[in-house]
C-alpha positions as CSV (number, residue, x, y, z in Angstrom):
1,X,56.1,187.6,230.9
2,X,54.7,190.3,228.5
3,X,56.6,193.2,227.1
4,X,53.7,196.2,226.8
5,X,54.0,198.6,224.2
6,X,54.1,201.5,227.1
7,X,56.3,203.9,225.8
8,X,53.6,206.0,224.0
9,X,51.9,206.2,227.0
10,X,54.2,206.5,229.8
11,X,55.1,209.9,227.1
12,X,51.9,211.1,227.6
13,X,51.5,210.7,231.2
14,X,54.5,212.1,232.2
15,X,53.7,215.4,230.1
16,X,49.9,214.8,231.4
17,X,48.2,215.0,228.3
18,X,45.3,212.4,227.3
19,X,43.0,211.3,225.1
20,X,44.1,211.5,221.3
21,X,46.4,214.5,221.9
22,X,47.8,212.2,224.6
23,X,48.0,209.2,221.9
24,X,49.7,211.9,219.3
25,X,52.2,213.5,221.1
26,X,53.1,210.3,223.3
27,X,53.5,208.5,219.9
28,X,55.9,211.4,218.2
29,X,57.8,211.8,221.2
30,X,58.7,208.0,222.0
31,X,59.3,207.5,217.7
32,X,61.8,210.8,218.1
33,X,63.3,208.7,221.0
34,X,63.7,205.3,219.6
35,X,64.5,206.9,216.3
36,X,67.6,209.3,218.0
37,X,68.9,206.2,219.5
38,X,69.3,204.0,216.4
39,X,70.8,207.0,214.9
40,X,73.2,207.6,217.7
41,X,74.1,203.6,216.9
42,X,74.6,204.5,213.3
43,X,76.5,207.2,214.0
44,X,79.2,205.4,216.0
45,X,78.8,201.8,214.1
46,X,79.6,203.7,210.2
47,X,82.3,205.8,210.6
48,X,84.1,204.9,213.7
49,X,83.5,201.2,214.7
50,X,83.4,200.0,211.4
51,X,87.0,201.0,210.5
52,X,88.5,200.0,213.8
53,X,86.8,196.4,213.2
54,X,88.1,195.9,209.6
55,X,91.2,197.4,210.4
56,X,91.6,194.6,213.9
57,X,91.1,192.1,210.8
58,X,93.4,193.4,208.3
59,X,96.0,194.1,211.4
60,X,96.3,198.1,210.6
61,X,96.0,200.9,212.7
62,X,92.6,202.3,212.1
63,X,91.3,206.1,213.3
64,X,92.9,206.9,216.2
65,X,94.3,210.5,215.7
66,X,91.1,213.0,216.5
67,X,90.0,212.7,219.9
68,X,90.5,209.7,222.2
69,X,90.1,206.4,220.6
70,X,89.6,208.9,217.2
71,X,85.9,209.2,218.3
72,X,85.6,212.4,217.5
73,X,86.3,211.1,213.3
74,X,82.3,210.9,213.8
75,X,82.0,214.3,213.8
76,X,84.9,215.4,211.7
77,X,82.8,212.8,209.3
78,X,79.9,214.2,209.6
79,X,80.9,217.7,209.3
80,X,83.3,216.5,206.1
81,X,80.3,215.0,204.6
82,X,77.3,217.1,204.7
83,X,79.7,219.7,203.7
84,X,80.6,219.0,200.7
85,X,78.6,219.7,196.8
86,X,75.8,218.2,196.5
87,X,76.4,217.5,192.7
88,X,73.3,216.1,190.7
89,X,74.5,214.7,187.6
90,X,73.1,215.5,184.0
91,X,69.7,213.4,182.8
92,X,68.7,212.3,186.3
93,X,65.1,211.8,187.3
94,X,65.4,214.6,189.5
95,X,62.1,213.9,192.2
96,X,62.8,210.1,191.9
97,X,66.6,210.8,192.6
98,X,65.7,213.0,195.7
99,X,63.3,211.1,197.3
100,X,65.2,207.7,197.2
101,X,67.8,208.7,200.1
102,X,65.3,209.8,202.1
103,X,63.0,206.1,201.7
104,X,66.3,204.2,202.3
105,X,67.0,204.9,206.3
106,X,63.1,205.6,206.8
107,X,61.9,202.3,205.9
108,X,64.6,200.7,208.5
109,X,63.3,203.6,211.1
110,X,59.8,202.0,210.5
111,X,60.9,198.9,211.1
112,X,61.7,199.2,215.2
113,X,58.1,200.5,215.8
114,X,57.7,197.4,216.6
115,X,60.3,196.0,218.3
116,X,60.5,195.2,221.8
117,X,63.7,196.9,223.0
118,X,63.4,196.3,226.6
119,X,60.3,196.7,229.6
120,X,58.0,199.4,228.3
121,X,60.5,200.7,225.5
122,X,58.3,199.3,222.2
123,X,56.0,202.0,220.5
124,X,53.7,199.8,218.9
125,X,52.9,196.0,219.7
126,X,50.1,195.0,217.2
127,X,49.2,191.5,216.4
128,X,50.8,191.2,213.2
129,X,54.0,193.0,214.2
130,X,56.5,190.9,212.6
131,X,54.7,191.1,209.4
132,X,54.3,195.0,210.1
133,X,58.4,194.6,210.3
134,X,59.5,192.8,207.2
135,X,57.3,195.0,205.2
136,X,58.8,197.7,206.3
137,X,62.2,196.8,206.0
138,X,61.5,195.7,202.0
139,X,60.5,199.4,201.0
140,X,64.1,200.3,201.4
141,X,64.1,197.7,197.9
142,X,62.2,200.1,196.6
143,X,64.7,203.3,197.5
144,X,67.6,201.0,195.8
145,X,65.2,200.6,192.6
146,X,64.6,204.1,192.8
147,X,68.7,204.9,193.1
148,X,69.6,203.2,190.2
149,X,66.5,203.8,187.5
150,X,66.6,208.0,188.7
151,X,70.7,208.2,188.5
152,X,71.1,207.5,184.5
153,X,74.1,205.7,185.0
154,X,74.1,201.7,184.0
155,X,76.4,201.1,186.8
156,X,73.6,202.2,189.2
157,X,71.1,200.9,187.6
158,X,73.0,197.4,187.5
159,X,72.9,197.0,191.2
160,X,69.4,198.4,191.6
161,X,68.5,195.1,189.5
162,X,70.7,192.9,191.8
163,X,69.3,194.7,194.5
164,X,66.3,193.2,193.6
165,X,67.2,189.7,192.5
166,X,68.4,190.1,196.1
167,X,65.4,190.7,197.5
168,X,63.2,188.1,195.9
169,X,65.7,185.3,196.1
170,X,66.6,185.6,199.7
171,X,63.7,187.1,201.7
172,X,61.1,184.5,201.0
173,X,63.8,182.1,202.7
174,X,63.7,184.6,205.3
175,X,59.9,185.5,205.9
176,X,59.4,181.5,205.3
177,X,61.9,180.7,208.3
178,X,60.7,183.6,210.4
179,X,57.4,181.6,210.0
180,X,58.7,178.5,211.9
181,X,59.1,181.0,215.0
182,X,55.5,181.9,214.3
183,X,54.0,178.2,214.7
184,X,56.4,177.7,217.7
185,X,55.0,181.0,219.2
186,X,51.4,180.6,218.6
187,X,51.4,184.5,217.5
188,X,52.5,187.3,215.1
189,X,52.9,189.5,218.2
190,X,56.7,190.5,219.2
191,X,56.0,190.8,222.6
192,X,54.6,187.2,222.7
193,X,57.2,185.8,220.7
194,X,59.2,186.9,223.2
195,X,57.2,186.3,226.0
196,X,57.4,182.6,225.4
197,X,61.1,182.3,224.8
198,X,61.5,183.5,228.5
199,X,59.6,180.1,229.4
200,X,62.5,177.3,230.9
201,X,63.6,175.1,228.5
202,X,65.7,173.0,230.9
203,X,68.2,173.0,233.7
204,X,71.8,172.3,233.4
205,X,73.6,172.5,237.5
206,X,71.2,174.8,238.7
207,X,71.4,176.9,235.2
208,X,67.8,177.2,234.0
209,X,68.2,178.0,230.2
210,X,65.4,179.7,228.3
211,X,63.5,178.6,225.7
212,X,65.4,180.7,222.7
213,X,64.7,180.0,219.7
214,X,67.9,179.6,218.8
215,X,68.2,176.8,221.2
216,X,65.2,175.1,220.1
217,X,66.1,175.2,216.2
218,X,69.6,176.3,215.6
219,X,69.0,175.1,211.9
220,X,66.2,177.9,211.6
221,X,68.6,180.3,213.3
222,X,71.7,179.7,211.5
223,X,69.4,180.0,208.2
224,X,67.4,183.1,209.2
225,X,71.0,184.6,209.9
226,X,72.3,183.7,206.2
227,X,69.7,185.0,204.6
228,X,69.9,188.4,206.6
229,X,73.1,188.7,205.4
230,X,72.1,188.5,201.9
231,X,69.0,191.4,203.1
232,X,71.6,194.0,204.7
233,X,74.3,193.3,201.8
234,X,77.1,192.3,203.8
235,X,79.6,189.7,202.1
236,X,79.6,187.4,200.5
237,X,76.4,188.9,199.3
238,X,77.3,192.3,198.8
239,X,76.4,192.2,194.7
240,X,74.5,195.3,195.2
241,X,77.3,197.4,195.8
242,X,80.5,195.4,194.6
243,X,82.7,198.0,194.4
244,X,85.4,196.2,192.2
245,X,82.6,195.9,189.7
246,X,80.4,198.2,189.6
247,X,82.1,201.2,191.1
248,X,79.5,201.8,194.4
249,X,76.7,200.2,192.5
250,X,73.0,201.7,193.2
251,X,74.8,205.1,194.9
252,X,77.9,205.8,192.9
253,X,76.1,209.1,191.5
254,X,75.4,210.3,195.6
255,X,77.3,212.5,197.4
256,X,77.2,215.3,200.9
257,X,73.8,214.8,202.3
258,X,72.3,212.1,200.2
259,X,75.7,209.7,200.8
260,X,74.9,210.2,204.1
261,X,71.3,209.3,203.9
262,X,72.0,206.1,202.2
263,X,75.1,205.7,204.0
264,X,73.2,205.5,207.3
265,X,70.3,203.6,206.1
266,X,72.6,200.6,204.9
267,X,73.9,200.5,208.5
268,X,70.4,201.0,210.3
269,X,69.0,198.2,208.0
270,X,72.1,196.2,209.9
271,X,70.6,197.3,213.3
272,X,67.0,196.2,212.4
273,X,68.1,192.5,210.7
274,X,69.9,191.7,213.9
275,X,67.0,193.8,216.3
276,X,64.7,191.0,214.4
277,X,66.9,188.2,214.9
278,X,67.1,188.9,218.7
279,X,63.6,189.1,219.0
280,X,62.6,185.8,217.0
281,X,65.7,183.5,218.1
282,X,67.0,185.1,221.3
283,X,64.9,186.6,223.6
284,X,65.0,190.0,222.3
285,X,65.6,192.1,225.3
286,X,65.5,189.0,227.8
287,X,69.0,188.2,230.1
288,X,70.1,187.8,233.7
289,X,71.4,190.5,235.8
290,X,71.3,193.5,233.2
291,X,68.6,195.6,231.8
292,X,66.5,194.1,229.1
293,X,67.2,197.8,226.8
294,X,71.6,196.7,228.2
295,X,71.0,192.9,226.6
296,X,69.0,194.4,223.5
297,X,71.9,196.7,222.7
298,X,74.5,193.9,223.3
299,X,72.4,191.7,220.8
300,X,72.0,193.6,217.9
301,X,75.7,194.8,218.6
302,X,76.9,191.8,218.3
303,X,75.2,190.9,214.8
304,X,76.5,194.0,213.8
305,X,79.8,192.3,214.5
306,X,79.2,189.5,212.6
307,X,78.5,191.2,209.7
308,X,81.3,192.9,210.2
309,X,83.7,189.7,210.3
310,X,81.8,188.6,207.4
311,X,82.7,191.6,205.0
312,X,86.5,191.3,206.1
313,X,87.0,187.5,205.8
314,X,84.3,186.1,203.9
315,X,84.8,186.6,199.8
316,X,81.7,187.5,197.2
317,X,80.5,185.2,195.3
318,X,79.2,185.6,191.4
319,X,75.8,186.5,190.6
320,X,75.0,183.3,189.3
321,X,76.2,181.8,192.6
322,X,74.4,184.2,194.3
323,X,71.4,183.5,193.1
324,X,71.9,179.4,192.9
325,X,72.6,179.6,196.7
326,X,69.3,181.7,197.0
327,X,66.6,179.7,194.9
328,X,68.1,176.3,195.1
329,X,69.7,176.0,198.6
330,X,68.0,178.7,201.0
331,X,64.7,178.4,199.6
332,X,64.5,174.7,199.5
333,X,65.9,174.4,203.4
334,X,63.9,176.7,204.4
335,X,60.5,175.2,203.2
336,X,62.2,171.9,204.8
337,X,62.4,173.5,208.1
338,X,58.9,174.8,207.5
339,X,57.3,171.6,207.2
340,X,59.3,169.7,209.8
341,X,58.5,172.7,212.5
342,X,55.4,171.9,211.8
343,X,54.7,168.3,212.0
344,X,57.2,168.4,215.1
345,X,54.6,170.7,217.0
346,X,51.5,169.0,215.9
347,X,52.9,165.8,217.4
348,X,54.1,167.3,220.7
349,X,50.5,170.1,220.3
């Protein structure tokens, strides 16, 4: 099985262009597709789904008075928000303040180009396409960074720093474990990582399971998970934001459009970790019956969830625990798992 970065080109054909004004409008087309439906996600997943998840925790009513199910908060939200003053606080480094919200949800945008959502819908498949994918999901470090040094305000510029501490301690245990999928795969190539978790692993009363990743090496999964919790900030590693401590951290001095910005890159950062995790440790699009775009969605929905379940029940820890768990547990098992992936496939290679 191989998942074809078509989407470009099935653009272009249907609007007959070719050649490189076929390659250019295909190409901006299918980005202003996939890019519409992430933010579509977002757009339910912040203001609506969110509340009605931490409220089914909590046992409260959530939003449930504008339209039915209080689907249409999203656009009172939205309309509320964008709205408002956009007040720009004294002393702040006004184009490094500006640009920041606008890096934030990009770099996350970037970050599907590669991405196999389903048959034909990937814009770009090149060989190092999961390396292409982390680096694009760390720039939105950089928007933090530039959040907290632009807004003058030490509260900001606190959890721009842990925002980085973050970073460092916690996505080398995550590029690192993302690397075990690599020498399992033979490739840096989405579509052939997931071309050869669709291979049979074995057959359980006439139920042929796949070769997932995350049935192969749960340990890698369950660590590759942990550690994208600590990327997308959800508890307990939310110490760049704590809000009992340091107010909203990076984006206390942000409001109307540029809350929003930030606001919606946090949550499509959420849709990219998990979008990753389905493609290295489940299949990405792969499942029986449904569409492969139908099982993507479910997929990253449901890490979405548990990220969800993790903010409501799940308490932060300290800094110092934070970055403990980081340098001297994640890193070290994840170098562990490194290794032993590797001797286990030279033996059986």
């Amino acid at each position: 099985m191989s998942l074809q970065a078509v989407l470009p080109d099935t653009v272009s054909g249907l609007l007959g262009l070719e050649g490189v004004l076929g390659d250019v409008v295909g190409g901006l087309v299918g980005a202003f597709l996939v890019a519409n439906i992430m933010l579509i996600m977002t757009a339910f997943a912040g203001p609506w789904a969110k509340r009605k998840i931490t409220a089914a925790f909590g046992d409260r009513i959530a939003v449930n008075r504008i339209g039915p199910f209080g689907l249409l908060t999203i656009v009172t939200d939205a309309v509320r928000l964008l709205s408002k003053e956009l007040i720009v606080p004294e002393g702040v480094d006004r184009p490094a303040w500006d640009l920041a919200p606008m890096v934030i949800p990009f770099s996350a945008l970037l970050g599907f180009a590669v991405i196999p959502m389903g048959n034909g819908i990937q814009l770009a498949d090149p060989e190092t396409g999961l390396a292409f994918a982390f680096a694009a999901a760390s720039i939105a470090s950089l928007g933090i960074v530039m959040t907290g040094y632009a807004s003058n305000n030490k509260f900001s510029l606190i959890g721009a720093l842990r925002a980085v501490a973050a970073n460092i301690a916690y996505e080398i245990p995550l590029v690192i474990t993302a690397a075990s999928v690599v020498i399992f795969a033979g490739s840096l190539r989405m579509s052939e990582i997931v071309a050869v978790q669709a291979e049979p692993l074995l057959s359980v009363a006439g139920v042929t399971i796949p070769t997932w990743f995350a049935f192969v090496n749960p340990f890698a999964f369950a660590l590759f998970v942990i550690a994208n919790l600590a990327e997308v900030g959800r508890n307990p590693f939310d110490i760049p934001e704590a809000p009992t401590e340091i107010v909203a951290g990076y984006q206390t001095e942000y409001s109307s459009v540029y809350f929003v910005l930030i606001y919606l890159g946090e949550f499509i950062h959420i849709f990219l970790g998990g979008a990753i995790a389905a493609t290295l440790f489940l299949g990405g699009p792969a499942g029986p019956v449904l569409p492969g775009f139908v099982w993507f969605t479910i997929k990253i929905w449901a890490f979405f969830l548990f990220t969800q379940w993790a903010r409501s029940a799940v308490p932060r820890l300290r800094v110092d625990q934070f970055l403990e768990i980081g340098w001297k547990g994640m890193l070290v098992l994840s170098f562990a798992n490194l290794v032993l992936t590797a001797i286990i496939v030279g033996v059986i290679a």
